[in-house]
N, C-alpha and C positions, 0 to 999 in steps of 0.2 A: 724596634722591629714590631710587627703585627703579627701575630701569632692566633689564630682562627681557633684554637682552644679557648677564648675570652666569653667565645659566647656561648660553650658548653658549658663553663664556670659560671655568665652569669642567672642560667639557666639552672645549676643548682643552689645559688647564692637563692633565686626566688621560688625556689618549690615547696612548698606546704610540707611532702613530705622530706625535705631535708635531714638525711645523717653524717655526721664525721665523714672527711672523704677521705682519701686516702692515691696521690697522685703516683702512680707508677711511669716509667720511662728511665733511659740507661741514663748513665754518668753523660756528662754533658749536653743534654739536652735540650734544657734551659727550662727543670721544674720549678727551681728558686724564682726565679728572674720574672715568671709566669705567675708565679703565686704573689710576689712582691707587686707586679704591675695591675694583678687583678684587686688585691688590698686598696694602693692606691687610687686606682680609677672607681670604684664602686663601694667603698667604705670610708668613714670617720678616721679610722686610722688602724693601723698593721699592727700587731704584737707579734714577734720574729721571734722565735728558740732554734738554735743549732744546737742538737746534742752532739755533735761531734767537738765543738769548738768551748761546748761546757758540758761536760760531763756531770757535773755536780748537780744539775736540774735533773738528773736519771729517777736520785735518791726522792723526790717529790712524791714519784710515782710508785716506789717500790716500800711506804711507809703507810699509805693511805690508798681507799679506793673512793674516797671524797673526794665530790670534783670539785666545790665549792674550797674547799682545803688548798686542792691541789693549783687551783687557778689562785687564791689570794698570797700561795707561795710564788708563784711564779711570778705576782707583778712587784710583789717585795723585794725579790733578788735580783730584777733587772730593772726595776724603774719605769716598766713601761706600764702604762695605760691598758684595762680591758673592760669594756662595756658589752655587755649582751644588748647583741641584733648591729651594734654598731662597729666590731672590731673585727679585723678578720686573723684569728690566730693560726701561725705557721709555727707548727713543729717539722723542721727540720733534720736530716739524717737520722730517720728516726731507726733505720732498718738493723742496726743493735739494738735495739732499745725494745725486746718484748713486752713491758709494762706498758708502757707509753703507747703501743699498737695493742695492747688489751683496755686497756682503761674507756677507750673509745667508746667503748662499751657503756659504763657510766654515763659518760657523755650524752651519748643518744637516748640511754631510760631518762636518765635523771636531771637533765639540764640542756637542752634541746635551744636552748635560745644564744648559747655558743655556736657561734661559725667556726669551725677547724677544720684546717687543710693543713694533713701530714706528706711530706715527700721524703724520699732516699732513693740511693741508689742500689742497687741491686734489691730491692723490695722483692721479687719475683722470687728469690733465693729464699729470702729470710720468711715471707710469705707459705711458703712452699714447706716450713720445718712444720713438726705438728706439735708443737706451742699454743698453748691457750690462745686462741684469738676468734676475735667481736663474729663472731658468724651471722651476718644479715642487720648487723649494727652500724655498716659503714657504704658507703657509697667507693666504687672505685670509678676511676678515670685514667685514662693513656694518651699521656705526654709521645707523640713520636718525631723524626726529624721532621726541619720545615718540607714543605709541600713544593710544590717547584711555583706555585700562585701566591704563595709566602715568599719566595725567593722575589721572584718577579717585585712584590712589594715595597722589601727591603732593598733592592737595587734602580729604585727611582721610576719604577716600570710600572708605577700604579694600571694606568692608562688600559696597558696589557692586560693587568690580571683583570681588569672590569670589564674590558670585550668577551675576555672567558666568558662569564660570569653573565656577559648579556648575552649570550645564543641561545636561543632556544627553536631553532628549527637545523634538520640536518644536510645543509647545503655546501660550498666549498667555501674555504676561508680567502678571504681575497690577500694577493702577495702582497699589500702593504701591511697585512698584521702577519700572514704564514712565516715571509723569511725573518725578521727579528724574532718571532717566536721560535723558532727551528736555531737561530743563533744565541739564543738566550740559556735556550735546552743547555747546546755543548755547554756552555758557562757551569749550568748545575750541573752536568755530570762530572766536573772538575772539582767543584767546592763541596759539591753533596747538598746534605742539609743539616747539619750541625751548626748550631745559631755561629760558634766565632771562627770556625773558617769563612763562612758567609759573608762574614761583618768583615772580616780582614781585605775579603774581597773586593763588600760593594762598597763601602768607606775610603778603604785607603788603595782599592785596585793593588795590593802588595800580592805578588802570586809567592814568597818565599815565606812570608809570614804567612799567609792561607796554608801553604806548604806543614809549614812548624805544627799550623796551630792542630790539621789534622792529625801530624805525627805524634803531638803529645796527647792528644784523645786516643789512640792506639795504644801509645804506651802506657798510659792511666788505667784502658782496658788489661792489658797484658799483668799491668801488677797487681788488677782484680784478681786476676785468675789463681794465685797463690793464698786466697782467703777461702779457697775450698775445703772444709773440713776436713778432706782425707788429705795427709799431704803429698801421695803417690798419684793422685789424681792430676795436681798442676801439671807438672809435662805436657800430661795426656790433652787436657784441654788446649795447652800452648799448638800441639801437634795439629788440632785437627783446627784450629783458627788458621793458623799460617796454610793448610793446608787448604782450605776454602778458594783464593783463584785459580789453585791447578785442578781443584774437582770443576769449576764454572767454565773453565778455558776446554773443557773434553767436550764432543760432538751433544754424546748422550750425558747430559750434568747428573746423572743420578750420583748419588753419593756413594763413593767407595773405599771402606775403610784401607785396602790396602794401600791408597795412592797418598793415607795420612803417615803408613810405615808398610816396611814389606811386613809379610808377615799377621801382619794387624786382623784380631777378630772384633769382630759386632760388642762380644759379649764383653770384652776389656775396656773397651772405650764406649759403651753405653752412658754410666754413669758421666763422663766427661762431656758428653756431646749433650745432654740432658741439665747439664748445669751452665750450657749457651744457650740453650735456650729458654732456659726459667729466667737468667739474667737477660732475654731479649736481644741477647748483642747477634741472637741467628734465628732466622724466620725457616721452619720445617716444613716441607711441604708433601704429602705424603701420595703417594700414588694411585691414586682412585680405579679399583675395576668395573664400575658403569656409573651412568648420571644419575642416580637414583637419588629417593629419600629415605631414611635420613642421611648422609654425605657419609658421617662416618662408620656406616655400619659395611661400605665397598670400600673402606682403607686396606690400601696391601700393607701394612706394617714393616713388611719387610723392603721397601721400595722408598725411597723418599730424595729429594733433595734440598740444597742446606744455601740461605740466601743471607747476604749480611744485611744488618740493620740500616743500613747506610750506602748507598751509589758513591759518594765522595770516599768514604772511607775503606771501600773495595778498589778503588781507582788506587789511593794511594798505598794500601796494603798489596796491592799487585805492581805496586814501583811504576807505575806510568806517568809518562813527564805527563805536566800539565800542557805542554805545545802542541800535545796532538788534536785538542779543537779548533786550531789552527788551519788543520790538513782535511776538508773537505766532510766529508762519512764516517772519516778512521775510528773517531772517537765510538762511533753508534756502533761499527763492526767489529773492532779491535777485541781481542780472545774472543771468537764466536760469537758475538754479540752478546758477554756477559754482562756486564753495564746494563744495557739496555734491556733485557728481561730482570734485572737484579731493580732498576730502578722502577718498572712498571711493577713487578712484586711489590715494592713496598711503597705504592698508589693504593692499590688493593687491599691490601692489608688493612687500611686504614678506613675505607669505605663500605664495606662488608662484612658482616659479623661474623658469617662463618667463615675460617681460615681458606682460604684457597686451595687444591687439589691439583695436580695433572692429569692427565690417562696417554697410556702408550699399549700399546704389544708388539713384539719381536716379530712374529712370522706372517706378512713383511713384515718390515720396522716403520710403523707409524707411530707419532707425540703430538698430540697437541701441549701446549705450553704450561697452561692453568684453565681450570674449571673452576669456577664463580658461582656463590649460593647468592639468588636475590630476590625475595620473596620466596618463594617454593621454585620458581624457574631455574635449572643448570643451565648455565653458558658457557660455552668451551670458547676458550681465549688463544690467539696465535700471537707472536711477538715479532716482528719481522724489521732485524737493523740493517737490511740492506735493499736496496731499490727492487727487488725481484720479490714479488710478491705472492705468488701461487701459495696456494696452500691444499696441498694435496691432503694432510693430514683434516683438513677441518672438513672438508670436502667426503673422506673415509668417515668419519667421525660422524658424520649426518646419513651415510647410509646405514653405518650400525645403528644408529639409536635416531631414527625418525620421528619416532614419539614423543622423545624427552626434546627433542632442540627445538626452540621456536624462533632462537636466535645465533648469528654464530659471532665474535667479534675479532678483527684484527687491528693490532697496534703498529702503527710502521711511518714511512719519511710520507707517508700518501697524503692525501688532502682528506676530509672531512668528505664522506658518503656513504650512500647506502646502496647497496648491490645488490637485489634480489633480497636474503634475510643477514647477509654480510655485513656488518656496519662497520668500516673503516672509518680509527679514532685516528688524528693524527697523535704521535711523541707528547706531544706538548700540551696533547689534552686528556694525558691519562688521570690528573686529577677530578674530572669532569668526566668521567665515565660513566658512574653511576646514573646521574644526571640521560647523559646521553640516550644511555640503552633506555631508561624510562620513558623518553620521549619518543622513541621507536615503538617499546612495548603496548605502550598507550592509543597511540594512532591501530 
């Protein structure tokens, strides 16, 4: 598979100021697979450590703060080869391993001519304790699911993701690329973007093994959940995971602790819902009261809603056959159109630095969807999975704040255009967002 991380990697493989990186992304990702292909493709050769699978290379690190030490232990014990500027060394599960995430430290003073790229899973958690670690010694980077232009690649659909990829004016797409793209969409919002439901997919076309393989990413996550320190906690998180399609399937998706238990307050399940999302398996989006700068200083803290990391793996934790991309729309509307604001979420996510925001108010009831930081500009974002496109709220949203909008964007089944300061993306090209509104911005 192609995976568009390669040229982030080789981009730090070549910078002058290169430190220890440190890959974050949940459990099955595909940090390993990533790190192993970047070794390959762009170095002499890989030196591999899992401290999961050897624990014994722990004690290296917890004897010595000598890297020179530390690395001629490590090529003793496993036989493998490491040259400085030519090897690219992965350490492995490192996310037990507080020594091993300190040392990097070392690494970066005192011997800079080592390539190392560390991954684990749950990093976010272990990152998160306050344990000695490298402050400004390491480089991070975020592994997240494939893109749906990644999908497109891996499913023989080259052809496709390179027409993306060539537009660069905002005109309509013509129905030889729009409908396979619109039929390719359903496909991802079936498999997701988790590298081996993908593969189970576009390989062997098996939808019961796509099926499995999501299931057992679910359940891999779920038996994370009991490695949280407190062990009153587990439940708690169990609760409000399962609990994630019936807060998305509600009109207004804000999040409500009661709908995780009757009863349920904020303050008991804090901790719990704070430990989804240091582990990433949930994107928080917080409720913004105007478009100002800086984003977070108009967070309603008390307001938010809660998106999974993954479109495929929301589909299948909401029990939805996979034959509903079958049936025309159903897949784009099906629970409210959760899917389909759950998958443009996590487009955005990836393409802008600062987190995403919504804004609503009750009296009337107006929401726009998401608000988008991009350069200093707020853009308020609509989501719309079904053929009826009005957008009353985006429309509300530019008579309050005239100032701040220079742009308004909606995502929906439309065609590619621009409408007075409207810029209708179609589904299919939320990956190319960015892109897009720049070339509006611009003109």
């Amino acid at each position: 598979m192609e995976r568009l991380i390669l040229k982030q990697l080789l981009k730090w493989k070549d910078s002058p100021y290169r430190k220890p990186l440190i890959l974050k992304g949940v459990r099955q990702v595909g940090k390993t697979w990533v790190l192993k292909e970047f070794g390959r493709r762009y170095y002499e050769n890989t030196a591999y450590f899992n401290f999961d699978e050897n624990e014994e290379y722990k004690q290296f690190f917890e004897t010595t703060k000598d890297v020179n030490r530390i690395i001629q232990n490590l090529m003793l014990a496993s036989g493998q080869k490491i040259q400085p500027e030519k090897t690219l060394i992965i350490f492995d599960e490192v996310q037990d391993c507080p020594k091993v995430i300190n040392a990097m430290k070392y690494f970066c003073e005192n011997a800079p001519q080592y390539h190392i790229a560390c991954a684990g899973s749950l990093l976010g958690i272990a990152l998160s304790k306050p344990s000695s670690f490298p402050v400004g010694k390491v480089n991070f980077m975020q592994i997240d699911p494939m893109t749906f232009t990644e999908f497109l690649m891996a499913n023989g659909d080259a052809n496709l993701a390179m027409y993306l990829d060539s537009i660069e004016n905002i005109e309509p797409i013509p129905d030889a690329f729009f409908n396979p793209l619109y039929e390719k969409l359903k496909m991802y919002f079936v498999t997701g973007g988790m590298p081996e439901p993908v593969l189970m997919w576009t390989e062997a076309r098996d939808v019961d093994a796509m099926q499995e393989a999501l299931s057992g990413i679910i359940g891999a996550y779920e038996r994370d959940f009991a490695k949280h320190p407190v062990v009153s906690e587990f439940p708690k998180i169990s609760m409000i995971w399962k609990s994630i399609p019936s807060q998305l399937a509600r009109e207004n998706k804000k999040f409500i602790y009661k709908v995780v238990r009757e009863g349920a307050r904020a303050r008991e399940y804090e901790d719990a819902l704070q430990w989804l999302v240091d582990a990433r398996l949930v994107h928080k989006i917080f409720r913004s009261t105007a478009p100002r700068l800086p984003v977070s200083a108009y967070d309603d803290l008390s307001a938010f809603k809660i998106y999974l990391v993954d479109v495929g793996l929301l589909r299948r934790l909401a029990l939805l056959a996979p034959t509903a991309f079958g049936e025309g729309n159903r897949l784009f509307t099906e629970f409210k159109g959760a899917l389909t604001e759950n998958y443009v979420l996590q487009t955005l996510v990836t393409q802008f630095e600062v987190p995403p925001r919504y804004w609503s108010q009750s009296n009337p009831p107006y929401e726009v969807d998401f608000l988008i930081q991009r350069d200093n500009d707020m853009i308020p974002v609509e989501v719309k999975s079904e053929t009826n496109i009005t957008s009353k709220s985006l429309r509300k949203f530019k008579e309050l704040f005239p100032e701040q909008v220079k742009l308004r964007v909606r995502f929906s089944l439309d065609n590619l255009k621009l409408d007075g300061d409207v810029l209708n993306i179609p589904l299919f090209m939320a990956d190319q967002a960015d892109r897009l509104i720049g070339f509006v911005l611009d003109q």
